[in-house]
C-alpha positions in Angstrom: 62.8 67.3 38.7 61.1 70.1 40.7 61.3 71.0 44.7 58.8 69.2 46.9 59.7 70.8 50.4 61.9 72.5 52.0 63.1 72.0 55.8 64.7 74.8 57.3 66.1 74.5 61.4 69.0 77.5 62.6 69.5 78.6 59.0 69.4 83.1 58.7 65.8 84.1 60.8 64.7 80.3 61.3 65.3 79.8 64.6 63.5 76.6 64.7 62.7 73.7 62.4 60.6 75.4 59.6 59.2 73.0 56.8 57.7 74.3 53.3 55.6 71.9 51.8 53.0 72.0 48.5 55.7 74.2 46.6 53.8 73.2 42.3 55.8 71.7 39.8 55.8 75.4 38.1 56.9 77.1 41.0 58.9 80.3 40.1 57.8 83.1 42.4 57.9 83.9 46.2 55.5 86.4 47.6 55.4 87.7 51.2 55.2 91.1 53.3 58.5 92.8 54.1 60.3 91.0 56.7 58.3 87.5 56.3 61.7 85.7 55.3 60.9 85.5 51.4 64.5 86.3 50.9 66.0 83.5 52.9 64.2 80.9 51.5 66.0 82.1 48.2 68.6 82.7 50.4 68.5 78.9 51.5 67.9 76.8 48.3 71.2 78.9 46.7 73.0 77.6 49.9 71.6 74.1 49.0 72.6 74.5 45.5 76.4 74.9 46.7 76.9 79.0 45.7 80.1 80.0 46.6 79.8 83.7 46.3 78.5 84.1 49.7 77.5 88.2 48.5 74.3 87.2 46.6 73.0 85.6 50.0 74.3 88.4 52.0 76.5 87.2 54.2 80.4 87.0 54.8 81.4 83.3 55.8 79.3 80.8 56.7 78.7 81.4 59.8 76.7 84.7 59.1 74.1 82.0 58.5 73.6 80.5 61.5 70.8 81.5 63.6 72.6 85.5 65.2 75.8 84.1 64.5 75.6 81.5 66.9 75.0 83.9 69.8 71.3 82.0 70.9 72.7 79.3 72.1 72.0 77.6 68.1 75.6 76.9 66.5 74.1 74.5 63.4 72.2 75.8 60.6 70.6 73.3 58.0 68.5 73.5 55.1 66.8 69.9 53.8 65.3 69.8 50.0 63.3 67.3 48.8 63.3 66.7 44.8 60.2 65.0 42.9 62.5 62.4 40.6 59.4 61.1 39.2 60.5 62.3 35.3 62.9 59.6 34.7 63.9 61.6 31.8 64.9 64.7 33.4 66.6 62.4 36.6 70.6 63.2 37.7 72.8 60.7 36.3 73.3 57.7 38.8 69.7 58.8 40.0 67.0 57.4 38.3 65.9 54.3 40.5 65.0 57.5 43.2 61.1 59.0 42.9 62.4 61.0 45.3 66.1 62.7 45.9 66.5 64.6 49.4 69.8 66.9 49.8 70.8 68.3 53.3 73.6 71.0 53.4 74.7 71.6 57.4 77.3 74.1 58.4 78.5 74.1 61.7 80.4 77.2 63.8 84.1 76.2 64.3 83.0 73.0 62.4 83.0 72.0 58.8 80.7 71.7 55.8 78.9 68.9 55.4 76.4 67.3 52.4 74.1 64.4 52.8 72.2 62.8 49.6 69.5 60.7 50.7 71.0 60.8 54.5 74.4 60.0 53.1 77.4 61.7 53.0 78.3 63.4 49.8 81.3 65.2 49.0 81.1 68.6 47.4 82.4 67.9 43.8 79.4 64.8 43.5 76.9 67.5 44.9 77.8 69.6 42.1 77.7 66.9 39.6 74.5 66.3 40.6 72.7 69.1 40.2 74.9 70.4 37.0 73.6 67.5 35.5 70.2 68.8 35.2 71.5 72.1 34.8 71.5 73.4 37.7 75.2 75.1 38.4 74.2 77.9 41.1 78.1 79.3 40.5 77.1 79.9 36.8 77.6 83.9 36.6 74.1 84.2 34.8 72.5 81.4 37.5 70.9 84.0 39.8 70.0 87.3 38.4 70.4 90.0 41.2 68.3 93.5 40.9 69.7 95.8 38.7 71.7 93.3 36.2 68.2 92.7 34.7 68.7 95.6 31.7 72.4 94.5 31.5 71.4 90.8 30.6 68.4 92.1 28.1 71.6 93.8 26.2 73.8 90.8 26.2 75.8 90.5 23.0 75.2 87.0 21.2 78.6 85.4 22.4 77.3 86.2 25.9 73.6 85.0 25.2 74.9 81.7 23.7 77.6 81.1 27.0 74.4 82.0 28.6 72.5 79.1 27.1 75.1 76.6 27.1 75.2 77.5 30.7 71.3 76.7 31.4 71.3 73.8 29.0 74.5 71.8 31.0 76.6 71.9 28.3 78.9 74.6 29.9 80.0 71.8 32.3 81.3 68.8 30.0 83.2 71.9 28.0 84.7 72.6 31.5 85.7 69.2 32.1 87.3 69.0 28.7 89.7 71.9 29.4 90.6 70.5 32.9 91.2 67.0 31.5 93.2 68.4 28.1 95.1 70.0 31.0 95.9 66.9 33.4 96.8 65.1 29.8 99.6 67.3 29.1 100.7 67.7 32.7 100.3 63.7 32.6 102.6 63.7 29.3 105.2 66.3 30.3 105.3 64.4 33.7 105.7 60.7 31.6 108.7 62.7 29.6 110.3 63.3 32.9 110.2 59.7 34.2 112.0 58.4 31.1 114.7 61.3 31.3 115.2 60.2 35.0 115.2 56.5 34.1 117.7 57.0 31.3 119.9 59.8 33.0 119.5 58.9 36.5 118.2 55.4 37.2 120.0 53.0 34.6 123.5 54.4 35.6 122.7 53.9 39.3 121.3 50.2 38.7 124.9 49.5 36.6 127.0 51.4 39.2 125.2 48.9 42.4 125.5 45.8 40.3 129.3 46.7 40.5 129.3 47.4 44.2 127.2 44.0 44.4 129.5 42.4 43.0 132.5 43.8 45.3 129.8 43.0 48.1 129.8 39.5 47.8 133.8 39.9 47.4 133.7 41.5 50.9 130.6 39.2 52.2 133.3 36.1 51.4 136.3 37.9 53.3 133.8 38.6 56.4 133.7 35.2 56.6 137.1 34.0 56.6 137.6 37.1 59.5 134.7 35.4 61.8 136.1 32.1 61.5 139.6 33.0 62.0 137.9 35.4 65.1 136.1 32.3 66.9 139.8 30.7 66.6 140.9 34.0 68.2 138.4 33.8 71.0 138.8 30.3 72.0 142.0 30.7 72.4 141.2 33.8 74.4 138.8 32.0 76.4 141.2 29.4 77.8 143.4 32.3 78.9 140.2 33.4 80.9 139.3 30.6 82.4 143.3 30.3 84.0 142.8 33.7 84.9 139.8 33.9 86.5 140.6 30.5 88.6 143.5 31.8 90.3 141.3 35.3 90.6 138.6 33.3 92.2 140.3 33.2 95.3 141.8 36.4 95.3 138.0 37.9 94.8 136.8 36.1 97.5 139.4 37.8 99.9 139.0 41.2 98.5 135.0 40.9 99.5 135.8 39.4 102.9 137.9 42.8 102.9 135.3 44.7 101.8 132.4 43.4 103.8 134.9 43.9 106.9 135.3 47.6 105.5 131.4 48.2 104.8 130.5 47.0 108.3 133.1 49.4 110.0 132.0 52.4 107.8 128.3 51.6 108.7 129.4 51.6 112.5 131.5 54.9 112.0 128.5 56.5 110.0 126.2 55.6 112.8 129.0 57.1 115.5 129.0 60.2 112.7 125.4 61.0 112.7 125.3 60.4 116.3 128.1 62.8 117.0 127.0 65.4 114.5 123.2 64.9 116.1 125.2 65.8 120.1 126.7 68.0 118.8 123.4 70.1 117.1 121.8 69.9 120.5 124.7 71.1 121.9 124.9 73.6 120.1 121.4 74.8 120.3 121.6 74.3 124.1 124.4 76.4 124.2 122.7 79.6 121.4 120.0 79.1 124.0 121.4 79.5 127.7 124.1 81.9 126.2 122.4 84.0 123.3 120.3 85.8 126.1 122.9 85.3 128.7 125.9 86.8 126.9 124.4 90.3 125.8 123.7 90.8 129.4 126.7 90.2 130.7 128.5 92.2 127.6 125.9 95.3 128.8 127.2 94.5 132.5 130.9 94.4 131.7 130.5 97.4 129.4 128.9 99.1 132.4 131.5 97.5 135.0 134.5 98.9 132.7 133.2 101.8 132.5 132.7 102.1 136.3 136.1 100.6 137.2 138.3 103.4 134.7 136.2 105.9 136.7 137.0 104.7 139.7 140.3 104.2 139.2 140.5 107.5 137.8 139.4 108.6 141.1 141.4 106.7 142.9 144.5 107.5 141.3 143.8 111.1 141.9 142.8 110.8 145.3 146.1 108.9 146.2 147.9 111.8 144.3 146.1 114.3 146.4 146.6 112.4 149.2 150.9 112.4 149.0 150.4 116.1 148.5 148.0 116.7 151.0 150.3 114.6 153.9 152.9 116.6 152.9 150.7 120.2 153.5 149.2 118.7 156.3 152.4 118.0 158.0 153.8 121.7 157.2 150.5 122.9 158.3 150.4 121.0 161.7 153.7 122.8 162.5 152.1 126.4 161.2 149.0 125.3 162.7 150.4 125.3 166.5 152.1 128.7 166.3 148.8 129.9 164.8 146.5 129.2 166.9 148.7 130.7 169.7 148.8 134.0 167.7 145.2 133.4 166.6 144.5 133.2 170.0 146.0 136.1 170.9 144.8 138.1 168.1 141.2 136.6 168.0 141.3 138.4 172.2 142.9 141.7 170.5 140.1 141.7 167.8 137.6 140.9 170.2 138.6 144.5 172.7 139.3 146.4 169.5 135.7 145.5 168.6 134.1 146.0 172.2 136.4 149.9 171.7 135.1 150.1 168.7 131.4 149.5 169.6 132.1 151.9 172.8 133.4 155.2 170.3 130.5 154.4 167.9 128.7 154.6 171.5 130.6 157.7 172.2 129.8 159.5 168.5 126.5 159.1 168.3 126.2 160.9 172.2 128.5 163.7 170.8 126.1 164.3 167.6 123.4 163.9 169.7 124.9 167.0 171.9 126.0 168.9 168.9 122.6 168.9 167.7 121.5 169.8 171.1 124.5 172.7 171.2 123.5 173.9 168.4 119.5 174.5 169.0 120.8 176.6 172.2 122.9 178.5 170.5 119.8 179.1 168.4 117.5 179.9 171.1 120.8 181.9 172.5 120.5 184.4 169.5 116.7 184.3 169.4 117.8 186.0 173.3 115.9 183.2 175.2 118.6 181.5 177.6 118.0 177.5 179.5 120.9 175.0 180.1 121.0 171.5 179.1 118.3 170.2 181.3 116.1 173.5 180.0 116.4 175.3 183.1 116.8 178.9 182.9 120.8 179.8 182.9 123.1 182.4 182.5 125.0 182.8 179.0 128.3 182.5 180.9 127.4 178.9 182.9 126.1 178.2 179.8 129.5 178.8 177.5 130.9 176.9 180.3 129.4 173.4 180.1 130.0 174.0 176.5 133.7 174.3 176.7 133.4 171.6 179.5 131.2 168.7 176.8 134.0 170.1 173.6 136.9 168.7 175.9 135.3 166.0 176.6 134.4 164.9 172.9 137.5 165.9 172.0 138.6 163.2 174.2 136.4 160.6 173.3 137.6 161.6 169.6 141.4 160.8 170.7 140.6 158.0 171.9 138.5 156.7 169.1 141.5 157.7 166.3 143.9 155.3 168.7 141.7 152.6 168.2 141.2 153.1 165.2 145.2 153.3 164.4 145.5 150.3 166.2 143.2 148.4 164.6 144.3 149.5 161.0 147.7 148.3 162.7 146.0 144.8 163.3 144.6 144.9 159.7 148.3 145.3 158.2 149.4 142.1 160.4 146.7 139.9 159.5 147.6 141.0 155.7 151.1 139.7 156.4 150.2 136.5 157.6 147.4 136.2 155.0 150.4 136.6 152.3 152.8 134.1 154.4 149.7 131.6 153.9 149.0 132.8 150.6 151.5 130.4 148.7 149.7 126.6 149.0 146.3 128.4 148.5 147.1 130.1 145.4 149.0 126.4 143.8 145.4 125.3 145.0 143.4 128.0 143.0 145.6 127.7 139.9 145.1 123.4 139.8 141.5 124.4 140.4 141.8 126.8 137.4 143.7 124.5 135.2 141.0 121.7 135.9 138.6 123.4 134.6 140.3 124.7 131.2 140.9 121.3 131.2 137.3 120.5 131.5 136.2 123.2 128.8 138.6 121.6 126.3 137.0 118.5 127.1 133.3 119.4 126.6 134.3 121.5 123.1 136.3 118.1 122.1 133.4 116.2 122.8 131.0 118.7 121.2 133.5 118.4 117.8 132.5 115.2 117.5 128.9 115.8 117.5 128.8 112.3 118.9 124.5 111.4 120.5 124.5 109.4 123.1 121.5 107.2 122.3 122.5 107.5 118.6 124.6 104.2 118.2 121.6 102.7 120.3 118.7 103.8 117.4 121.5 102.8 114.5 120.9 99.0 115.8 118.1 98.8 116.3 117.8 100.2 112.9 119.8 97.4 111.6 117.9 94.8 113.1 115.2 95.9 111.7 116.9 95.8 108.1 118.1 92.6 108.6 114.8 91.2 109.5 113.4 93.2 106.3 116.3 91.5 104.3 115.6 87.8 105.6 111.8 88.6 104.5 112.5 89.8 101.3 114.7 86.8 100.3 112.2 84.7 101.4 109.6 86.5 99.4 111.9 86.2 96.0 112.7 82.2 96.9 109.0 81.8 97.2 108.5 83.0 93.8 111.4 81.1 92.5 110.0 77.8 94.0 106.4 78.6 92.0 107.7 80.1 88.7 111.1 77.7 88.4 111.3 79.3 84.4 112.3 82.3 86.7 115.3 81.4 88.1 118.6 81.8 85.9 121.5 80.7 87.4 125.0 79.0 86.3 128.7 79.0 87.3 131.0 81.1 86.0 133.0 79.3 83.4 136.5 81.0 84.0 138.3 82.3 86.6 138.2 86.2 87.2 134.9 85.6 85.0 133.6 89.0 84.5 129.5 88.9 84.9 128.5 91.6 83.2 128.9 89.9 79.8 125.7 87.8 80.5 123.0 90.2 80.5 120.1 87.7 81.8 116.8 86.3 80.4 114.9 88.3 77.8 112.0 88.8 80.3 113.8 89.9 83.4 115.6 92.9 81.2 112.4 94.4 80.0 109.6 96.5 82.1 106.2 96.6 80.6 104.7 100.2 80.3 101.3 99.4 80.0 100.1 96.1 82.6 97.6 96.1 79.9 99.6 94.8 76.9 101.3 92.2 79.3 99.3 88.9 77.7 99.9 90.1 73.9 103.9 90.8 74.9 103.5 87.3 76.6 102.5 85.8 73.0 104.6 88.2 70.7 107.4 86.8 72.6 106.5 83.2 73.3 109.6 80.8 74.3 111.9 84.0 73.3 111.0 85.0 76.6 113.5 82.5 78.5 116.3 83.2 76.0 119.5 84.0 77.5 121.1 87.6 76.1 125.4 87.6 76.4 127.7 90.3 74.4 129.1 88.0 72.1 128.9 84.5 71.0 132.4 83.7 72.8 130.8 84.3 75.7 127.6 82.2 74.7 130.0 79.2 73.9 132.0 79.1 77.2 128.4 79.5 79.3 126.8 76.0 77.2 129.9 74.4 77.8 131.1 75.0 81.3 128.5 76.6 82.8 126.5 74.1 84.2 123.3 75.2 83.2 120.3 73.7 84.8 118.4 72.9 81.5 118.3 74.0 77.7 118.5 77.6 76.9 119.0 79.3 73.8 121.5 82.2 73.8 121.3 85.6 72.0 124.7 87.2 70.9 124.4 91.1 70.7 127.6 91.1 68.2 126.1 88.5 66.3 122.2 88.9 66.5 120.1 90.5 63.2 116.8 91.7 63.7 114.6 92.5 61.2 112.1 95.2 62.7 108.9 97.0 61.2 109.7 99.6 58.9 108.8 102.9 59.7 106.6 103.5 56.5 104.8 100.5 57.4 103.6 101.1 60.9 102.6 104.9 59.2 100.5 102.6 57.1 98.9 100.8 60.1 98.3 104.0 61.7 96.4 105.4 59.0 94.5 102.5 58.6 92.9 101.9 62.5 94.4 105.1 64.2 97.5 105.8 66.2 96.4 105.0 69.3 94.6 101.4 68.4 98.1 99.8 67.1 101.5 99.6 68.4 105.0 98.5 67.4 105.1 95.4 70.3 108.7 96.6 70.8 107.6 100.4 71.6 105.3 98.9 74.6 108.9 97.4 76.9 111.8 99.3 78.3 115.1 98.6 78.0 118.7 99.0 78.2 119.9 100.8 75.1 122.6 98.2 74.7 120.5 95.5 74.4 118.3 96.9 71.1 119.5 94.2 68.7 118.0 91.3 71.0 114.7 93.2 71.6 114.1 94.0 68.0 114.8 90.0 67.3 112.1 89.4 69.7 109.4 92.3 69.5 110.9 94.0 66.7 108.2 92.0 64.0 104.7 92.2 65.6 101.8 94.9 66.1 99.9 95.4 69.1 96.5 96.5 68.5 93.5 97.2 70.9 90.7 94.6 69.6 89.9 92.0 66.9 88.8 93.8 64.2 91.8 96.5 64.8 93.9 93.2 64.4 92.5 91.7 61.7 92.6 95.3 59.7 96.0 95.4 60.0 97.5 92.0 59.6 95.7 91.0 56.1 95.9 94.6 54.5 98.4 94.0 51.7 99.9 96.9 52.1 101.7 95.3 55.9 100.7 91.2 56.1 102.2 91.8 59.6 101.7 89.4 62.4 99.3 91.1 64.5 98.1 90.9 68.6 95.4 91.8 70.6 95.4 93.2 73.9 92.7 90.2 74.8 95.6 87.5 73.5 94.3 86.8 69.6 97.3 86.4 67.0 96.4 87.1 63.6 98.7 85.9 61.3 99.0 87.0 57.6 100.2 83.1 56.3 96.7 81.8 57.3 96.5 81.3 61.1 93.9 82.6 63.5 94.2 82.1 67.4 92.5 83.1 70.6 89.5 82.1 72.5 89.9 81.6 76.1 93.3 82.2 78.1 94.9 80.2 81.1 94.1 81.5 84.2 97.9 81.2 85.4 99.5 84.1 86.7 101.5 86.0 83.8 104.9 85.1 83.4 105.9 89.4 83.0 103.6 90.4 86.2 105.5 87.1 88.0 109.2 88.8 86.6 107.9 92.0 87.5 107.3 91.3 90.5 110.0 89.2 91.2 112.4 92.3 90.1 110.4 94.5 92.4 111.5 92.5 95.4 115.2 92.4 94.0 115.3 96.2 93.8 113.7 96.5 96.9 116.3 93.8 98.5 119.1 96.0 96.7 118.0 99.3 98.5 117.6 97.4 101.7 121.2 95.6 101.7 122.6 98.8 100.2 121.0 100.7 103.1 122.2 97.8 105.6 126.0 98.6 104.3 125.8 101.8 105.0 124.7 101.1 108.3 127.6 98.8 109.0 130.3 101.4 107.7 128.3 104.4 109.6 128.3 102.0 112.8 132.0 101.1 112.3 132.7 104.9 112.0 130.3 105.6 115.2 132.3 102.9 116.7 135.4 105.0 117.2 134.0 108.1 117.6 131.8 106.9 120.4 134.8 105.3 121.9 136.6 108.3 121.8 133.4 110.3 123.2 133.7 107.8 126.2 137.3 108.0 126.9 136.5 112.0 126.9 133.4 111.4 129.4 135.4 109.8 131.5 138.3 112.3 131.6 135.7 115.0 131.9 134.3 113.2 134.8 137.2 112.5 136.3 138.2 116.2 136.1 134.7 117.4 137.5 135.0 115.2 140.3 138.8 116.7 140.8 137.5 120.1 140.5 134.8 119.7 143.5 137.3 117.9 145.4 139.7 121.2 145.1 137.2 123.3 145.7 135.7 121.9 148.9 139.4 121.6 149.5 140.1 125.3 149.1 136.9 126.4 151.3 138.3 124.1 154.4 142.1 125.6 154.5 143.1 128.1 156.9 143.6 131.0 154.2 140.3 130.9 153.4 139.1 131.7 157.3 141.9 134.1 157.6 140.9 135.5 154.7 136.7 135.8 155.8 138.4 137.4 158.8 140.2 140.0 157.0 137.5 140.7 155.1 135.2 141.4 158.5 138.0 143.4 159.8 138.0 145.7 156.7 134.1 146.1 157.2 134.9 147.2 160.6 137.5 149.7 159.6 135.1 150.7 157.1 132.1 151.0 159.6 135.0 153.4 162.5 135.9 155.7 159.2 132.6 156.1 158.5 131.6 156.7 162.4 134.4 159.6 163.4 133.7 161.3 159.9 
């Protein structure tokens, strides 16, 4: 039997369907340039042949020998041989009715091997036989002769030359198939010898032991009977009863459904009259949110505004009526002081008025006298200088002159008397007016000192009001601040029920089991107590954790027993004890190991990638505690199958290598991630947290402002109440008769001032 042709399609460099035909009877050599694909047809008829040690072909797996790995868009690689059978004598056994045998070997990627004989399939073991049969056993160690082993075979010793032989001849295979049959004879024998010891010990005792209870079986099978027979008896009798009993309940049944359809009717009408009711009163109710929501803030503004008005006013009037008794009692004592006054005003306003005109007539008077001094005094210089003229600066004689001298001295001297009388006179009328001033001084002066004490009282009122460092407009921006919280709080909580209502898994919620049930002892779902570090290793913590994800973490199992009890959870959880939880984490030594092998920064501890509580370490060691995180596949697949860790291992991309012998990955759901969903989800609970914990303290600062702003308003209004007093005293005090007399005094002491000034 010799090769006839070989077909080659996807198999190593043979892209397409290659066949190799005219190969001679005495073919044994392949000759080629380098790179013509000599090797791969050597490559392919070991393949054929069934090798399994993959190294002599150069490849890996099988799938190293499809066309680039599959990456061309060609994911089959087969290899077709066709056998001249024509030598009857040298045909496979089972073969020799065949001129021609044709064997086709097909791998598949992510598919299995398959062998056709003839376009049939053939299972590996009857390929083998096949072609071991005419000695060909491709697995023999000395079947394919590999550069470099050529010298070691020339210096075989003769136990190896003759295994060697034995091995080309065939015979190597019938020895192995003694040895394997010799075994399955004494596993056979030693598995006979352990029938008969569990016939004797086990089966023989158990087939006398049920004949026994057979036997107490039928015993019981016989009583049964007499118990059914005597139980129809039973039931007859029973039934008789039944059938008085429900006669005379016929009737009473029929009454108690008259009753109740009478009932059902009347609690249809009254559920009718309910909804209709309930529906009244809704649009009642929303009428009346919408004519008086609007409605009622204005008229609180307005009545906050008319209060405020009406204590000031009344304020006012209260001390205007107060004023006013006091005032009708001044004005009465004033009317009577009023008509002696203006008779001696009268009087004295005619007195000042010819004091003045006497006054203006010496000023008159003293300016004429300084005028003649000066003129005096320039004669008597032109006197001395020996030149002589009188007044009118005609010549004159010394002795007329000294005359009109003495003449003008008496008269100024005069003048001067007269000017010192009025003068007396009017410091007289001075000291009168000062003694009526003081007889009117008494109701001015209680008028100054109220004025005074109003406004001390004013200045405690502003320092009052600026103690409490109360802003007007500042309880005005607070609410609006809290509206605008409130409407961030209503948008918030719809935000987290939205994402409740998508990602139900979310949602944890249950009733307390106990009263005074203290909260704290149930810590939550695994994935709402963990942040991510990296958003990068979310998918591979998503598939270290799996279903752990929604388990429910408590302190202690007490507490995990009373929440599946009386809780009322919505569906099945499964709860993790912190008192009772053991986690079995990677050791230390190991992940040094892992390190080593693809770098520190290429794989991870899965629980060194989440934060945490430090009280909940037990129940995330049980559920990250076993599994590396590394960066790709080959990373991955370092790590988990060294035998130095045999960890379970992830990839950032979602693969699991697992040491036992699974392999998963490919392509991952497009669903949202289940973290970046919790993550978020806390995000907005934080954020609601700040927001309501801001909106308290809004509520406690505005119930704080509350009475200090009412306080600031009582003060306002006592300040304005005091400011409007104060004017009112003050115009007051400007219109009284003191306060003229007084302005007159004060002229007459001008006047005084102006005569003193005059005579000097």
């Amino acid at each position: 039997m010799h090769i006839k042709s070989i077909v080659l399609e996807g198999f190593k460099s043979y892209a397409q369907r290659t066949e190799v035909n005219g190969f001679d009877p005495l073919f044994n050599a392949i000759t080629g340039l380098n790179g013509s694909g000599k090797s791969n047809i050597l490559d392919s008829i070991c393949f054929l042949l069934g090798i399994s040690n993959l190294s002599q072909v150069r490849a890996s797996n099988l799938q190293d020998l499809v066309y680039k790995n599959g990456q061309a868009g060609i994911t089959k690689a087969s290899v077709s041989i066709t056998f001249d059978n024509s030598d009857k004598k040298q045909s496979p056994l089972g073969f020799e009715v065949h001129d021609e045998i044709t064997v086709t070997r097909q791998v598949v990627i992510g598919g299995r091997n398959k062998y056709l004989i003839n376009g049939v399939n053939a299972n590996n073991t009857r390929v083998q036989d096949l072609f071991c049969s005419v000695g060909l056993n491709v697995n023999n160690p000395h079947f394919l002769i590999m550069q470099g082993r050529i010298t070691k075979v020339l210096n075989m010793k003769p136990p190896e030359i003759l295994s060697m032989i034995e091995e080309a001849a065939g015979t190597r295979m019938y020895e192995y198939k003694k040895i394997a049959a010799q075994k399955t004879i004494e596993k056979k024998e030693a598995k006979l010898k352990e029938i008969k010891t569990i016939l004797e010990e086990e089966i023989t005792p158990t087939i006398q032991k049920l004949k026994e209870e057979r036997s107490s079986y039928l015993e019981y099978q016989k009583v049964m009977r007499e118990i059914e027979h005597l139980s129809r008896l039973y039931i007859a009798y029973q039934f008789l009863l039944a059938e008085d009993t429900k006669a005379r309940s016929a009737e009473e049944l029929k009454e108690m459904q008259d009753k109740v359809i009478k009932l059902q009717e009347e609690l249809c009408e009254n559920d009718k009259k309910i909804k209709a009711l309930n529906h009244e009163i809704e649009e009642l109710e929303k009428r009346k949110d919408k004519e008086i929501g609007g409605i009622l803030r204005s008229l609180e503004d307005a009545l906050a505004e008319a209060q405020r008005v009406n204590t000031k006013t009344q304020s006012a009037f209260d001390l205007k009526k107060k004023n006013l008794a006091c005032e009708e009692s001044k004005r009465k004592e004033l009317e009577k002081n009023m008509v002696e006054d203006s008779k001696t005003l009268a009087a004295k306003e005619k007195e000042v008025k010819k004091i003045t005109d006497g006054l203006h007539a010496l000023q008159e008077t003293s300016n004429k006298d300084a005028e003649a001094l000066a003129a005096a005094q320039q004669h008597f210089n032109a006197v001395s200088a020996g030149l002589s003229s009188n007044e009118d600066g005609a010549e004159a004689t010394l002795a007329g002159q000294m005359m009109a001298c003495k003449n003008d001295i008496s008269k100024a001297q005069t003048e001067a008397k007269q000017a010192q009388m009025k003068l007396k006179h009017a410091q007289q009328e001075l000291k009168n007016k000062q003694a009526e001033v003081k007889k009117m001084d008494s109701g001015y002066r209680k008028d100054q000192e109220a004025l005074e004490a109003v406004k001390r009282l004013k200045e405690k009122l502003e320092a009052e009001m600026e103690k409490l460092n109360y802003e007007e407009n500042k309880e005005e921006s607070l609410l609006e601040k809290r509206r605008q919280l409130s409407r961030d709080i209503s948008r918030l909580k719809e935000t987290y029920e939205a994402l409740l209502a998508r990602f139900p898994n979310l949602r944890f919620a249950y009733k307390d089991p106990e009263k005074n049930w203290n909260r704290n002892c149930v810590k939550g779902l695994v994935a709402s107590l963990i942040s991510v570090k990296d958003t990068s290793a979310t998918t591979a913590l998503e598939l270290v954790a799996g279903e752990r994800l929604y388990n429910v973490v408590v302190d202690t199992e007490v507490t995990g027993k009373k929440l599946l009890e009386r809780g009322e959870l919505k569906r099945r959880y499964t709860i993790i004890p912190l008192n009772k939880i053991s986690a079995r984490c990677i050791a230390p030594e190991t992940l040094r190991v892992a390190q080593n092998l693809v770098g520190p920064d290429n794989v991870h501890v899965a629980l060194s990638l989440v934060e945490y509580k430090p009280e909940l370490q037990k129940a995330m060691e049980f559920v990250f505690g076993t599994t590396f995180v590394c960066d790709n596949m080959d990373n991955a697949k370092k790590v988990a199958f060294d035998k130095r860790i045999m960890t379970r291992t992830v990839t950032l991309g979602g693969d699991v290598f697992d040491p036992h012998g699974t392999l998963s990955g490919g392509a991952r759901s497009q669903a949202a991630s289940i973290l970046t969903k919790f993550q978020e989800l806390k995000d907005v609970q934080d954020e609601l947290r700040i927001k309501e914990n801001e909106l308290q303290a809004l509520e406690e600062e505005l119930a704080g402002l509350k009475n200090t702003a009412e306080k600031y308003r009582q003060l306002k209004q006592q300040w304005e109440m005091k400011t409007e007093e104060a004017d009112l005293l003050q115009t007051k005090l400007q219109q009284s008769s003191y306060h003229k007399q007084q302005e007159e005094l004060d002229a007459l002491k001008k006047t005084i001032g102006k005569m003193k000034t005059a005579h000097a």
